[in-house]
C-alpha positions in Angstrom: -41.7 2.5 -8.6 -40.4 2.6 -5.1 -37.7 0.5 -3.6 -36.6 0.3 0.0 -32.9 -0.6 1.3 -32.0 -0.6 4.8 -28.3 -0.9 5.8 -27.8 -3.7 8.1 -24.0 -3.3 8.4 -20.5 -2.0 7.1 -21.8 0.9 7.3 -19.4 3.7 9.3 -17.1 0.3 10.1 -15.8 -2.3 7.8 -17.0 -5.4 8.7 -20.7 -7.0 9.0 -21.6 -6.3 5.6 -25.6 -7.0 4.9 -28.1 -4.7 2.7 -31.6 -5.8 2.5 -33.7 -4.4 -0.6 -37.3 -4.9 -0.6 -38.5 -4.5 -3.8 -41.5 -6.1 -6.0 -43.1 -7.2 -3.2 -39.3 -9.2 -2.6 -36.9 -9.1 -0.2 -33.1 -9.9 -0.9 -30.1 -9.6 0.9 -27.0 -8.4 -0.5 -24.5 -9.9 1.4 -24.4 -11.7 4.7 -21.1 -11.0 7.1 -20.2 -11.1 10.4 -18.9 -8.2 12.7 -15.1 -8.2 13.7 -14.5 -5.2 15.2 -14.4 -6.0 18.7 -16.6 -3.1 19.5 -19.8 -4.3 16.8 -19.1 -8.0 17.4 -22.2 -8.4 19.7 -24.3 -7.7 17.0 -23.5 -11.1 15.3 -25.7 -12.4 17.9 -28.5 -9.7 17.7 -31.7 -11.3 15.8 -32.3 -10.6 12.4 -33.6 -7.2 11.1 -36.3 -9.2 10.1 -37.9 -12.7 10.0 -34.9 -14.5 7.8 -37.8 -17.1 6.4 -39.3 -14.2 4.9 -36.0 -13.4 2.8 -36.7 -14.5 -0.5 -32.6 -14.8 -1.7 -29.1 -13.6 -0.7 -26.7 -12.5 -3.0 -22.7 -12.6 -1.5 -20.0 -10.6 -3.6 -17.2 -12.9 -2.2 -16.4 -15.5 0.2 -14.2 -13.4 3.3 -16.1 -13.8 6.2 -17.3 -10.0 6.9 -19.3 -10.6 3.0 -20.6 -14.2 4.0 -20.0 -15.4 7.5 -23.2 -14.3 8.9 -24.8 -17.0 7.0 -25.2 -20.2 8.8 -26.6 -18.1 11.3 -29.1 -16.8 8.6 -29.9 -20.4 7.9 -30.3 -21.4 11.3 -32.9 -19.0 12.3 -35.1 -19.7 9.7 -33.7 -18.7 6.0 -34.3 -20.9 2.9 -33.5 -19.3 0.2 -31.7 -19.9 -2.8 -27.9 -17.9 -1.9 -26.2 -16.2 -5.7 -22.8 -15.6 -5.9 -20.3 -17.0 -8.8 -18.9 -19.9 -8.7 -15.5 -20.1 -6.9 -17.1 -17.8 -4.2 -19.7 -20.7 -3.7 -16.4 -23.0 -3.6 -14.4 -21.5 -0.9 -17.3 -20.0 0.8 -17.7 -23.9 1.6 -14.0 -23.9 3.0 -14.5 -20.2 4.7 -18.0 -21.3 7.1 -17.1 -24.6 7.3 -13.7 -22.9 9.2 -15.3 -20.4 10.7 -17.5 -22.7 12.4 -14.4 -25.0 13.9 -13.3 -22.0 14.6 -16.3 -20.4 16.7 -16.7 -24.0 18.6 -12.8 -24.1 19.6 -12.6 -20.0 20.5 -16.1 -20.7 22.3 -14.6 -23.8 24.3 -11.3 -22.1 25.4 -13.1 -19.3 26.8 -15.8 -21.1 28.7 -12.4 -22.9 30.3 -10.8 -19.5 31.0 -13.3 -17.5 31.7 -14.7 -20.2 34.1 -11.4 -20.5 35.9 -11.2 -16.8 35.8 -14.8 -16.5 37.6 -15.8 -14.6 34.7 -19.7 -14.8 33.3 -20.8 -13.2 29.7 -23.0 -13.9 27.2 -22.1 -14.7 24.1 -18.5 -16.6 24.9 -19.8 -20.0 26.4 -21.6 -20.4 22.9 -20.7 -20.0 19.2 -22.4 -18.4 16.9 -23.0 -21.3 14.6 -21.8 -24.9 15.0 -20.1 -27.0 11.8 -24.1 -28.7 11.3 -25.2 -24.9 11.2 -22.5 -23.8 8.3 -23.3 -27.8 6.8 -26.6 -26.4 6.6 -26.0 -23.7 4.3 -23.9 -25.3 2.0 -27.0 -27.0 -0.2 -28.7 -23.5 -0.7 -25.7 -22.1 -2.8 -26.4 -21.7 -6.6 -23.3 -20.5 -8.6 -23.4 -18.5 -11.6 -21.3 -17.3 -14.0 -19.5 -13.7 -14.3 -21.9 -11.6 -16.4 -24.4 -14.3 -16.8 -28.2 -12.7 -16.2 -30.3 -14.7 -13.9 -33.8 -13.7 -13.0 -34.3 -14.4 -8.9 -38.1 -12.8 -9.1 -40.4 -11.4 -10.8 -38.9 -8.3 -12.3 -35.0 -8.8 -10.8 -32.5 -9.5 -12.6 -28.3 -9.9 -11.5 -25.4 -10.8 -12.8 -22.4 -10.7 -11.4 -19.0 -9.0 -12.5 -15.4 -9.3 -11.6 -14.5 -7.2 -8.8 -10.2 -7.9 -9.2 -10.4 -8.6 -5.5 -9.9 -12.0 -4.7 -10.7 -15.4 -6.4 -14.7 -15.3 -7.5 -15.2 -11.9 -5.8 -17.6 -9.4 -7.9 -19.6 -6.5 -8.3 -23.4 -6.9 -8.2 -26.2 -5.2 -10.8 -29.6 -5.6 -10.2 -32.0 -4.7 -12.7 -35.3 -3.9 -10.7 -38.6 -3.6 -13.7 -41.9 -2.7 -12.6 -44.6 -1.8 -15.2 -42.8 0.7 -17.4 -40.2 1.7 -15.3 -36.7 0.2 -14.9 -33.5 1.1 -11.9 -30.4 -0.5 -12.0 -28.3 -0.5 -8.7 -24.6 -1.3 -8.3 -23.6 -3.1 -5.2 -19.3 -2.5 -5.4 -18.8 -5.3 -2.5 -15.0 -5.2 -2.2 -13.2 -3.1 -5.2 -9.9 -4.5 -6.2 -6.9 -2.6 -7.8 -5.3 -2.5 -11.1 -2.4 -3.9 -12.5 -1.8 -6.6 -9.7 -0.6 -9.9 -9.9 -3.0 -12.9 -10.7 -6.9 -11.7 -11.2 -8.2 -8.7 -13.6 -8.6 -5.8 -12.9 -12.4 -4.3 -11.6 -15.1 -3.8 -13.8 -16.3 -0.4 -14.1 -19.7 0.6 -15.5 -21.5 3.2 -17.4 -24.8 3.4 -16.1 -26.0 3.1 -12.6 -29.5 4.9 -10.6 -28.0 3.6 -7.7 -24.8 2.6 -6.3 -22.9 1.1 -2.7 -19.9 1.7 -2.6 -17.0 0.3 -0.4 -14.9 3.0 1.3 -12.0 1.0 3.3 -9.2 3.2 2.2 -11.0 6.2 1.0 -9.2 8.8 2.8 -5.5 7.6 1.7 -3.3 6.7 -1.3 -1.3 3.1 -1.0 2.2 3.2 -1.5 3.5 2.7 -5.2 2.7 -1.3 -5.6 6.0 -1.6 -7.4 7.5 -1.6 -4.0 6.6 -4.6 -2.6 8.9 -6.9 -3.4 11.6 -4.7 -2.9 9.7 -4.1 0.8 9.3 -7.4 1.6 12.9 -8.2 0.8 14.4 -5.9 3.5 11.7 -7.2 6.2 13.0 -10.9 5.2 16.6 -10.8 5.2 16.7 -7.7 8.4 14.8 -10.4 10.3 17.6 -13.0 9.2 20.4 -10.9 10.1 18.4 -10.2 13.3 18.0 -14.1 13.6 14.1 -13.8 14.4 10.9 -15.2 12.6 8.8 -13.0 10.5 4.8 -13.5 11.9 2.5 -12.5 8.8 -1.1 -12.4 10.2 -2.6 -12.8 6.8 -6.4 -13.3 4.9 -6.7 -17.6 3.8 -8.3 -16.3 0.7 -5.9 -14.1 -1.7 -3.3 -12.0 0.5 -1.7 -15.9 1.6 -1.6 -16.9 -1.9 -0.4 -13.2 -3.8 2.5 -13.6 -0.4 3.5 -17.5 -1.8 3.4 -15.9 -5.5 5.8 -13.1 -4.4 8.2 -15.3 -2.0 8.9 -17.4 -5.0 9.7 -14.7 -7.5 11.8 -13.5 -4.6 13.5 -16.8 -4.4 14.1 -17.0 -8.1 15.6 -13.6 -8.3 17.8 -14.6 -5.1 16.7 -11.9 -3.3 16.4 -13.9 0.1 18.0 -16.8 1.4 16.2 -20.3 0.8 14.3 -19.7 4.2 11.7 -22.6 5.6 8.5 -21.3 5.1 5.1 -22.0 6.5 1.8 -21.9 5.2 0.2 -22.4 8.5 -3.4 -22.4 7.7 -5.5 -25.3 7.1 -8.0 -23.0 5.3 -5.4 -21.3 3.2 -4.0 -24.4 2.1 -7.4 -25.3 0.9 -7.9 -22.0 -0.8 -5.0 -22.5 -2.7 -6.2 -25.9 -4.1 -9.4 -23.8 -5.6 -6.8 -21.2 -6.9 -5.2 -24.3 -9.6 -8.6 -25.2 -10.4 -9.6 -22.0 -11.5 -6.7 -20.7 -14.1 -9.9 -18.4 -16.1 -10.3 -16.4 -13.9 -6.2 -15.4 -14.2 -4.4 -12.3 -15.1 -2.0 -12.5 -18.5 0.9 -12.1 -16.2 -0.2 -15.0 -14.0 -1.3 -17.5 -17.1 2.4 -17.0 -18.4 3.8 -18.2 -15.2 1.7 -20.9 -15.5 2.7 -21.5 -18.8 6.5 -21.8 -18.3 5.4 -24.7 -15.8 6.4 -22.5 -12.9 4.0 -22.9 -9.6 3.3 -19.7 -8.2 1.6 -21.3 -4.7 5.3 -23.4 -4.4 8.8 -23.4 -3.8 11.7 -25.4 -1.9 10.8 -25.0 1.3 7.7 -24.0 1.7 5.8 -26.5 3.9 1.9 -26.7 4.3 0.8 -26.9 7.8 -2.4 -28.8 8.4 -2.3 -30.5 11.6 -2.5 -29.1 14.9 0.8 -30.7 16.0 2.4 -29.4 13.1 1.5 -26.1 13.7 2.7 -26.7 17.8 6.4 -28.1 16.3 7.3 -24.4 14.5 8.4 -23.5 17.6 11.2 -25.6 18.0 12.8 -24.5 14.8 15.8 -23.0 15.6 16.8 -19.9 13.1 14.6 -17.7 11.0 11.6 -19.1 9.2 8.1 -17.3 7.8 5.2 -18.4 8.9 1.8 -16.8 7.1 -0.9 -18.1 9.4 -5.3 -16.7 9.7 -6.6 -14.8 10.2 -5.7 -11.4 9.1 -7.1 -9.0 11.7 -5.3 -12.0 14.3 -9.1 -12.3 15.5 -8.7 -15.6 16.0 -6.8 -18.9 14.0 -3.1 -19.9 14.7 -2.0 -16.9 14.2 -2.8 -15.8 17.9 -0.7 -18.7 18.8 2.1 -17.4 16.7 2.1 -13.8 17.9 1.9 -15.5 21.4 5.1 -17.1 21.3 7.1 -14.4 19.0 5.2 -11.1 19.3 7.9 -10.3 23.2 11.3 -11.1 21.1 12.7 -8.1 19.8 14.5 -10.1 17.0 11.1 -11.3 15.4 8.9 -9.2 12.9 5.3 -8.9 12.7 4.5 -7.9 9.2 1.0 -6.6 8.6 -0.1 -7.3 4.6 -3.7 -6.4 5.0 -6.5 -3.8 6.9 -6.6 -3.8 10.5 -9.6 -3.0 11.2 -10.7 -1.2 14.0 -11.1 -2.6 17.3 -9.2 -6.1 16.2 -6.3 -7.2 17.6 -4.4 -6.1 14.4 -5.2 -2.5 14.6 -3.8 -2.3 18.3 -0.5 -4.2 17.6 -0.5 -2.0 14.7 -0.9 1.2 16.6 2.0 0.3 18.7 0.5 -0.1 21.8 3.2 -1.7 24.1 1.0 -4.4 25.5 -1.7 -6.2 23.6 -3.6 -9.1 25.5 -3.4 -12.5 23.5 -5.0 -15.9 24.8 -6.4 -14.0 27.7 -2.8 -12.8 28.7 -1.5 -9.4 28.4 2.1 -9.6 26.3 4.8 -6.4 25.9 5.0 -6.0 22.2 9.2 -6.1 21.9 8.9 -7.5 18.0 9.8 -5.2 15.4 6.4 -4.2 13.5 6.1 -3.7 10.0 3.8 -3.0 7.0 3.5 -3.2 3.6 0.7 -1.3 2.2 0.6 -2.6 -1.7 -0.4 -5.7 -0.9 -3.7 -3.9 -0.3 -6.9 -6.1 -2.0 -9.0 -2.9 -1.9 -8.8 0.2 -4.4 -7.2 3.1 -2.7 -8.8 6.5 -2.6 -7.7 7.6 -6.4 -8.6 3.7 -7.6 -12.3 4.4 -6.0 -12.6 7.9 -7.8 -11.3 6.2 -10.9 -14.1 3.6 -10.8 -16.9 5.7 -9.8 -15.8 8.3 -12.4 -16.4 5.5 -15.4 -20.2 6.2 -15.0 -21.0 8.3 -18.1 -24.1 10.3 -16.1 -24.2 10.9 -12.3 -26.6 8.4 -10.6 -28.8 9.4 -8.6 -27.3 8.5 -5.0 -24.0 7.0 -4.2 -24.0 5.5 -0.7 -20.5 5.2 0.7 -20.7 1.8 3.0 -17.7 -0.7 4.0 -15.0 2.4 5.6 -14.9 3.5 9.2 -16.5 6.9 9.3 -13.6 9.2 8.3 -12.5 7.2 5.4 -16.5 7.0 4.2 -17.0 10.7 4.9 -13.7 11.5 2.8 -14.8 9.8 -0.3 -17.8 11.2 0.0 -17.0 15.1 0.0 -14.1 14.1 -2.6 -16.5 12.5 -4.7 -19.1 15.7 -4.5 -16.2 18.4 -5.1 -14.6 15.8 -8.5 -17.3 14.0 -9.9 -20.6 16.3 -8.7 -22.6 13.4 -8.0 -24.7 12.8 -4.5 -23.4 11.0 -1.8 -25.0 9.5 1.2 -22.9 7.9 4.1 -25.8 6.0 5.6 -26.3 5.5 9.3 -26.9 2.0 10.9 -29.9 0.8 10.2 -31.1 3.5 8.3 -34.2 2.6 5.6 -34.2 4.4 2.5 -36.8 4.5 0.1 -35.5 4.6 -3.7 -37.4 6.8 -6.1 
């Protein structure tokens, strides 16, 4: 039996996720994401590794736009497959393209206007990547299934798909590959989750594995003890009061906005911070949220008993969802403090550009940073604390007050990702460590040789494999 995968992306950086596996005479896709380092974000325009009508399926592992946002794309150059994933993924991967593409038209427009007035010439930003008909497109080729249900999607390949703890519908991929007598299973990790947080379950781990991808965003470093966070995000609130300035959270539409409202109200509860107005400044988020109450299975004990003292976790006096355009606009003439949580998280693009526009030069405001910056974005360099950062084509000294709170962290930390590759009762036969900027990847790896003795490979862009 031989089996080929070639890594396509998020491999060496974080973003772009795809992994094609040809095997019995099939190809598949695991994943479909777009690039948004600034640095690899030309490559969402490159033409497909191969022919996408000759794709047979694509399987997504959850619904952030580096793990699906590649797809209309996909579909517009030719794919017409069936696309697996479970089904909340399936339901706010509708809300995630569907935005992305709005998105991609409007950032698309505004720099054919600036640039042109600039004299400027490029590319890729007079067009978007995809249009709204493009993402449309897609939508009908989605076929949910069920957490650990087995499907067969060929002759001789079997998934199923199993809770990953990372957000809402996320999950970790087996593939049962049988040919004649011979059977391999491989593992795809997409995004691993941590334990003991608030709202999903924990990560699956498994016993058995040939083959396995693993992600490796954090696997040179240890987060900060999680029991911290509302304690942390206490002082950032009520320093930014006393300092009379706004607290900016650039922060991910699908779980890190919604784990922020859960932890704003138990903070409000315990009177922790004053009753501050608070924005949920994301159209998509809001959205997200409405998925979140329709899914209360897929809930931690600790969230099902807030639920069941008829306490909403996504609500609270003075929280006020932002949709419109306008609305967004009229924060700015709020006089005092207020929060505003507003896309997207690497401030690649969304409202939250506008946001950091308008607060990012006041020293008495706060940027607080919930989630990876990934190289490269926008994020990372405010992050970094580079004095001036250019937003809406202008540059801006960065006089806010920057802050971070590392347990709010969706991925598994570099004891978390030992812990779940260490479940595996005999060492597979290869490990590749994908999803981490090189030195994180390269960490785990040599960690994960010296610990657990098993073989690692951090693959190289591009790079075809063939599976024994």
């Amino acid at each position: 039996m031989q089996m080929k995968l070639t890594f396509l992306g998020a491999v060496q950086t974080v973003t772009g996720s795809r992994f094609l596996l040809e095997a019995n005479g099939t190809k598949t896709l695991i994943d479909c994401g777009i690039y948004q380092e600034r640095q690899y974000r030309d490559r969402n325009w490159d033409p497909c590794y191969i022919d996408p009508a000759q794709i047979d399926a694509v399987l997504i592992t959850h619904a952030h736009l580096d793990h699906c946002g590649w797809l209309p794309k996909l579909v517009k150059d030719g794919f017409k497959g069936k696309v697996y994933c479970t089904t909340a993924t399936a339901e706010i991967a509708r809300i995630v393209l569907l935005d992305s593409a709005k998105i991609q038209m409007e950032d698309a427009a505004y720099k054919q206007k600036r640039h042109k007035k600039e004299g400027r010439t490029g590319p890729h930003p007079y067009e978007p990547l995809y249009n709204i008909e493009d993402a449309e497109a897609s939508l009908p080729l989605f076929a949910p299934v069920a957490y650990d249900k087995t499907v067969n999607i060929a002759d001789g390949i079997q998934i199923s798909f199993h809770d990953a703890g990372h957000i809402l519908g996320a999950s970790m991929i087996k593939m049962i590959v049988k040919e004649n007598d011979q059977q391999r299973t491989i593992i795809f990790s997409g995004d691993i989750g941590r334990w003991d947080k608030p709202i999903l379950h924990d990560p699956t781990v498994f016993d058995h594995a040939d083959y396995v991808l693993v992600e490796s965003t954090y696997g040179d470093r240890i987060h900060e003890d999680t029991n911290d966070i509302a304690t942390e995000l206490a002082n950032v609130i009520n320093d930014a009061h006393q300092a009379g300035g706004n607290i900016i959270v650039p922060s991910f539409s699908v779980e890190r906005s919604q784990e922020l409202l859960y932890h704003l109200n138990e903070l409000l509860l315990a009177e922790r911070i004053p009753p501050l107005m608070a924005f949920l400044d994301s159209p998509m988020a809001i959205k997200v949220t409405e998925v979140f109450k329709d899914h209360p299975e897929m809930f931690d004990e600790q969230m099902k008993e807030t639920i069941r003292q008829n306490r909403s976790p996504f609500d609270f006096p003075g929280l006020t969802m932002t949709r419109t355009t306008n609305g967004s606009k009229a924060i700015n003439y709020i006089r005092g403090t207020v929060i505003i949580i507003a896309g997207s998280g690497m401030c690649t693009g969304g409202r939250v550009k506008h946001h950091l526009a308008n607060n990012i030069s006041r020293p008495e405001c706060t940027v607080l940073f919930v989630g990876y910056q990934a190289n490269g974005t926008l994020g990372r360099s405010i992050l970094n604390g580079d004095p001036q950062v250019r937003i809406l084509g202008q540059k801006r000294d960065v006089n806010a007050k920057i802050a971070r709170i590392h347990g709010f962290s969706g991925h598994a930390d570099q004891s978390e990702l030992i812990r779940w590759l260490a479940a595996f009762k005999k060492p597979p036969k290869n490990i590749f460590v994908v999803h981490g900027e090189t030195e994180p990847a390269h960490a785990l790896a040599e960690l994960g040789k010296q610990k657990l003795k098993y073989q690692f490979t951090v693959p190289e862009f591009r790079q075809e494999i063939t599976l024994d």
